[in-house]
N, C-alpha and C positions, 0 to 999 in steps of 0.2 A: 643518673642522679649523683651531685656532689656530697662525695663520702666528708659526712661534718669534722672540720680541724681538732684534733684535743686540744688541750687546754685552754679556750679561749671560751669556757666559759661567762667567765667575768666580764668580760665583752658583751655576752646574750643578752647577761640582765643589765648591762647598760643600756643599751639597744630597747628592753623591755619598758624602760625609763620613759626613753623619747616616745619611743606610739603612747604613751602612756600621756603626757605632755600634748602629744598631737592631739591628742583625740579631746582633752579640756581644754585647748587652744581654740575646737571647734566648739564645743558648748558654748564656752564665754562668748563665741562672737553672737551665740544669739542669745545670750541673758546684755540687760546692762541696769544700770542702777536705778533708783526710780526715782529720776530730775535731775540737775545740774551736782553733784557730787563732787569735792573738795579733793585733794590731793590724797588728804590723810586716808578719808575715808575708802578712795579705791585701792589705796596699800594696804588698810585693815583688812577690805572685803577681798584679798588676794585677787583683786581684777586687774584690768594691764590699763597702763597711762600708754596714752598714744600721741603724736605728734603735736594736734593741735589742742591736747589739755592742757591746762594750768600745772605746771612745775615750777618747784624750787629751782633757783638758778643753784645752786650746790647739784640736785638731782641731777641736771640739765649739763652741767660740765663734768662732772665725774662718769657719767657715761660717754660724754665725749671722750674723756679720756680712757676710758677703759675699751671702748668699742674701736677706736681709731687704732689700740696699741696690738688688739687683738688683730686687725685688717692688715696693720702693718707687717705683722708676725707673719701670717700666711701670705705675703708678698717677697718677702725677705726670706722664708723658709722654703720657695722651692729654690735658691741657692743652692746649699748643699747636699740636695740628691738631682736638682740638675746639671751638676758636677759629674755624675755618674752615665748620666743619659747615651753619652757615644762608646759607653765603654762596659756595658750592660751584656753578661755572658751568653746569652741568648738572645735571640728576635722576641720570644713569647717577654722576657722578663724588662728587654726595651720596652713593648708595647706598653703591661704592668707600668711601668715606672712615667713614659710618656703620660697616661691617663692619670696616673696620681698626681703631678706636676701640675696638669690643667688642672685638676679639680682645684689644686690648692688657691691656683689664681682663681678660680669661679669664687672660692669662698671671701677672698680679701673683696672681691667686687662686690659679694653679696652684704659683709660688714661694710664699705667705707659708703653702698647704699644708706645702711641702715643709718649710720654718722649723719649722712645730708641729712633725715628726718628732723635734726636735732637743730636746726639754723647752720651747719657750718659746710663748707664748699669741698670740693672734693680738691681742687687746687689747694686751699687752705691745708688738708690733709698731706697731702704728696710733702709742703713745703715745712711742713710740721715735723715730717719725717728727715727729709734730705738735709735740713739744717742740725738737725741731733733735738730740736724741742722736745720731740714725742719719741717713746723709744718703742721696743718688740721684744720679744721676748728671747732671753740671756741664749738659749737653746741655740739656735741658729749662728749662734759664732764658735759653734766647736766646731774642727773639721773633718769632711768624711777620708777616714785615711784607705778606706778598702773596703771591695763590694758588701762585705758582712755589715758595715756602718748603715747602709739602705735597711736593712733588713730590722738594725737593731733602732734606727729609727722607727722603722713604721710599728714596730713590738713597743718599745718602752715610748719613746716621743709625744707618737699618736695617741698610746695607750693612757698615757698622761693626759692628754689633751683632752678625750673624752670622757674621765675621770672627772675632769675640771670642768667639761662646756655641758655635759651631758644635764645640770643642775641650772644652767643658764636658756634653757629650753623651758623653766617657768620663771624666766626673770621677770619682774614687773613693770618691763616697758617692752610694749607689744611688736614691733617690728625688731627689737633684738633677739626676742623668742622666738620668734617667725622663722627667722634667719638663721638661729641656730637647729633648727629641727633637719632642715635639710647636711649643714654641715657636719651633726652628729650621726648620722644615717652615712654618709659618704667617710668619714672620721672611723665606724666601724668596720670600715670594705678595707679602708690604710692598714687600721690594726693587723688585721687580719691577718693582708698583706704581706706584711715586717714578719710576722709572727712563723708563718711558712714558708718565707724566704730563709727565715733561721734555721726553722726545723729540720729542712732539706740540706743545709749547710752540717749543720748538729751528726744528722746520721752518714756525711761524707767522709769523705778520705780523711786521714790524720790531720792534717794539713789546713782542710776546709774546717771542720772542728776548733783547732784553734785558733782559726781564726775568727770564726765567730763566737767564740768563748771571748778575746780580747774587745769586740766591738763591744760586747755587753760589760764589760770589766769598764771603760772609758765611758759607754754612756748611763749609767744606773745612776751616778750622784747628779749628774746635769740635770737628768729627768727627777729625780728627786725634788730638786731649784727648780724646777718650774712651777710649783704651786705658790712660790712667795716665800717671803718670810716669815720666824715664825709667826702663831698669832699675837704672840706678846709685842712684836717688832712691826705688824703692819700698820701701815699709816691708815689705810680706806678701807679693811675687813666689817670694822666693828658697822659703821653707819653703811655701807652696801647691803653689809646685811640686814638692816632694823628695815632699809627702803626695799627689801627685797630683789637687788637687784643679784646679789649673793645668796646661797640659801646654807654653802657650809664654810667654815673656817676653811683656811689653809691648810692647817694642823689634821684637823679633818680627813680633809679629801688625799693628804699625803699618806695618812693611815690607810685609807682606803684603796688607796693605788700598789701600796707594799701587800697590803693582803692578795689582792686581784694578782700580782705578776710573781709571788711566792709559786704555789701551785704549777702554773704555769712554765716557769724554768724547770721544776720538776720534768714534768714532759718533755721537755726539749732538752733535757740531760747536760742542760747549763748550767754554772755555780754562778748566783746574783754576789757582787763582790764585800759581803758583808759580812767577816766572821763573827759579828754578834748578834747576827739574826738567827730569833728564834720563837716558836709558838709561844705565847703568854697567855696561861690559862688564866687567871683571875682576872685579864684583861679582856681576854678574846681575842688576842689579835697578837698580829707579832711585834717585837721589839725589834727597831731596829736603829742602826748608825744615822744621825741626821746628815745631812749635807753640809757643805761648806759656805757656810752664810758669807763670811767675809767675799770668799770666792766671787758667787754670787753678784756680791753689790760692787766687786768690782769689774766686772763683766758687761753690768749694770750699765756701770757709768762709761763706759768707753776701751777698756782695758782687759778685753780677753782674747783668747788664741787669732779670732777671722774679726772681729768687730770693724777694724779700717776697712780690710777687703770687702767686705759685705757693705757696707755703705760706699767705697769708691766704685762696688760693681753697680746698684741703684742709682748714682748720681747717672753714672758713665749711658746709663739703659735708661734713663729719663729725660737725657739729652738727645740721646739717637732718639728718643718717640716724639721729639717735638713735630716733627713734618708732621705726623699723626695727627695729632692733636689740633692740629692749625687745619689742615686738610678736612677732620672731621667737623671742624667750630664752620667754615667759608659752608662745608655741604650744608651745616643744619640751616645757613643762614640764608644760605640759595631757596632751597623748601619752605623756610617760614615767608620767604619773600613772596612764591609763587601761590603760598595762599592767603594772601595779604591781596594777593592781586584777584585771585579767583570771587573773594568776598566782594570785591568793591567793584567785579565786571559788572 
């Protein structure tokens, strides 16, 4: 039996979140309203709009946009720990690291699914991205400088991630819910992951130590920026949340994520880079150093450490998959022929 990780509590009751989510994702499919019900109405009665309901075109594009930017991220994020892949200190923590990879592409296919629900093409997505229209998340263009960066990805990155999606598993559009229940269950396996890649690091040689002391030093403020700006500063916080498709600020879930991985460094007898963090009893929670917004929004826009690499590696990888694509459109269209043909024998 697997002796349970310390510190990753914080993780469990995230984890406790989703079944928790699962399990009223299954109720609702068998309550539904009683008659033809208005938009507002099924956002009052916390039930899920689904593809073919009546939505605000506002509704309708800002999850386009938010769900596309999310698919894009886990497309563009297995970049820099598939940077690692051939060079993985072990066979066991190749395999580890191969399976994280896939998942991450299963999850950008499982979002840029749920995207089509919305009216728009999965081509229309690809090209949203490779042109700079749509972007991903700022994360994914710092670079992994050394094995300990894997580790402190899947600890703070991930740990971020499911901080943030683990709340979008009762968004109030029903196949983005859907979709997030599997990628927060698989979200919590990464954590994990990161977390005892560190630990193992933590209690090594001098050497292995600081190094993974330095991957957490470089990535804490990034993972920070990943929840947004503050709430004073977001553009779409306020109304995602009134439609439910958000359930906490940014502000929020950032507090949340500093208390979760406080503790947790503890354990792993790493110092988070913060000399002003500290318990705040009248608050309950800790205080800490905000992140570098300017940083951030210039990251944002084009201008951070891997930003051109990471889009000239996507362009270059969506070239090479043309034959693909062309190969699989001629299959689908040989098959619809042959029963095209079978009907009318």
């Amino acid at each position: 039996m697997e002796t349970p990780l310390p510190g990753v509590a914080g993780a469990d009751s995230l984890l406790g979140e989703v079944e928790e989510a699962e399990a009223a994702l299954r109720a609702a499919a068998d309550r539904a309203l009683d008659g033809p019900a208005s938009f507002d109405a099924v956002i009052a009665a916390d039930q899920k709009i689904e593809p073919r309901d009546m939505m605000p075109d506002a509704y309708r594009a800002g999850l386009v946009r938010q769900i596309a930017q999310h698919a894009h991220s886990e497309i563009i994020g297995m970049q820099p720990e598939g940077n690692w892949i051939s060079r993985a200190p072990t066979l066991r923590r190749k395999a580890i690291l191969l399976a994280k990879v896939q998942d991450e592409a299963g999850h950008g296919l499982y979002l840029y699914a749920a995207a089509e629900t919305l009216g728009v093409s999965r081509e229309e997505l690809d090209q949203a991205l490779l042109t700079g229209k749509q972007k991903y998340s700022s994360i994914f263009n710092y670079p992994t400088l050394s094995w300990a960066d894997v580790g402190a990805i899947g600890w703070l990155v991930d740990g971020a991630a499911i901080v943030n999606q683990v709340p979008l598993c009762r968004c109030s559009y029903g196949p983005y819910a859907r979709a997030m229940i599997r990628v927060c269950k698989e979200e919590s396996f990464h954590q994990r992951q990161g977390y005892q890649s560190l630990y193992v690091l933590a209690q090594g040689t001098p050497e292995q130590r600081a190094m993974a002391q330095d991957a957490v030093d470089r990535w804490w403020y990034p993972s920070l920026a990943m929840f947004g700006p503050p709430d004073a500063d977001s553009t779409h916080s306020a109304q995602s949340m009134a439609w439910k498709v958000k359930r906490f600020s940014n502000d929020e879930l950032r507090q949340r994520f500093v208390d979760m991985c406080v503790p947790q460094a503890e354990i792993l007898g790493l110092t988070l880079p913060d000399p002003d963090l500290r318990w705040n009893d009248e608050r309950g929670h800790y205080d800490y150093t905000s992140p570098d917004f300017d940083e951030l929004m210039r990251v944002v826009k084009g201008d951070g450490p891997c930003n051109r690499q990471r889009m000239a590696h996507r362009n270059r990888a969506y070239a090479d998959g043309a034959w693909v694509r062309e190969a699989s459109a001629a299959y689908a269209a040989k098959q619809q022929s042959k029963r095209k043909e079978l009907v009318t024998a």
